[in-house]
N, C-alpha and C positions, 0 to 999 in steps of 0.2 A: 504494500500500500504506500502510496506515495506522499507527501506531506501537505499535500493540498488535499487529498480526501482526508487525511487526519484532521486538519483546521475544521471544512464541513463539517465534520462528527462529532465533534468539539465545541461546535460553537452554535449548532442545534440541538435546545433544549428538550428534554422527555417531558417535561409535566404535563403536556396537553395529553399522550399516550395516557399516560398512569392515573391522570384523573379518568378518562373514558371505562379502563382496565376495572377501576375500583368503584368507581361508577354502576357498573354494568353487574358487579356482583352485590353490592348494594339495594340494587334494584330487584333481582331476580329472589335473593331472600326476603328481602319486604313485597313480595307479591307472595310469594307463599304464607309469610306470618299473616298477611291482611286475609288472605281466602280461609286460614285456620278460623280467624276472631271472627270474621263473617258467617262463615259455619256455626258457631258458636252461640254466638252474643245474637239477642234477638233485634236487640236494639240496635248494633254494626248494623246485621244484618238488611233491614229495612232500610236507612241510613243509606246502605249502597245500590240500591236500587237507580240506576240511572235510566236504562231502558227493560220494562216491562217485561219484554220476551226473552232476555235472556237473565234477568234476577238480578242478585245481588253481583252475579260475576263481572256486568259491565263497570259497574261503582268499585269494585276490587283491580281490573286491570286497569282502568282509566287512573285510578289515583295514583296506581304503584306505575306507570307511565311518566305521571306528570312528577313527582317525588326524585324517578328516573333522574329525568331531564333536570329538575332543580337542583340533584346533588352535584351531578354532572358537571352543568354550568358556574356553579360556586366552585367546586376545585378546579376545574379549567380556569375560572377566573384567580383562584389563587396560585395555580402550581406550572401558568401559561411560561413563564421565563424563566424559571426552575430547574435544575436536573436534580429530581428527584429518585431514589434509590427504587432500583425497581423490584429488587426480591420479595421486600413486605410488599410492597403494591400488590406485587403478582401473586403472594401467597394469601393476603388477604383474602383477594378477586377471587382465589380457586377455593379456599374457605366459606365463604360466602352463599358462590356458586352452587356450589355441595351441599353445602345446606339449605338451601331453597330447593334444590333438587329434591331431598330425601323429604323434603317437610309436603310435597306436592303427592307423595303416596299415599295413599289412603289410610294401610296400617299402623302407619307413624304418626300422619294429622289426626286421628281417634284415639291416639292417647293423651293428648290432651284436652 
């Protein structure tokens, strides 16, 4: 590698990646904690109802969308010119991930 792509790689920051990365697992576990309490709570429940035909699930992805996007945007905004460290990022994200995944099964959401 020659020392003008070293400068380039050098001198463009990750924060925008790492906010997205951690962002994205953020979002995915607060869609599955909101569908648990939605399940749950009668009161979530009703609460999330945005369109009729499909329940409470439209009120449960619409929010964990917008929440998404709002976490997203706030560490982009803070982490935009940043080189932030990516392994927590990245292990957070996959932490996260994993666990919104496991929380969206059936047998595991019913034990709570």
């Amino acid at each position: 590698m020659n020392t003008e792509e070293t400068k380039v790689s050098e001198s463009l920051p990750n924060g925008s990646g790492a906010a997205a990365l951690l962002a994205t697992g953020i979002g995915a576990c607060l869609l599955a904690i909101l569908a648990i309490v939605a399940d749950k709570m009668a009161a979530v429940k009703s609460l999330m109802i945005f369109y009729k035909p499909t329940g409470p699930l439209s009120g449960v992805t619409a929010s964990a969308i917008l929440i998404w996007l709002l976490v997203w945007a706030i560490l982009d905004w803070r982490w935009r010119k940043q080189n932030v460290p990516l392994r927590p990022v990245i292990t957070w994200a996959l932490v996260l991930l994993g666990l919104g995944l496991l929380l969206t099964f059936s047998p595991i959401a019913d034990l709570f």
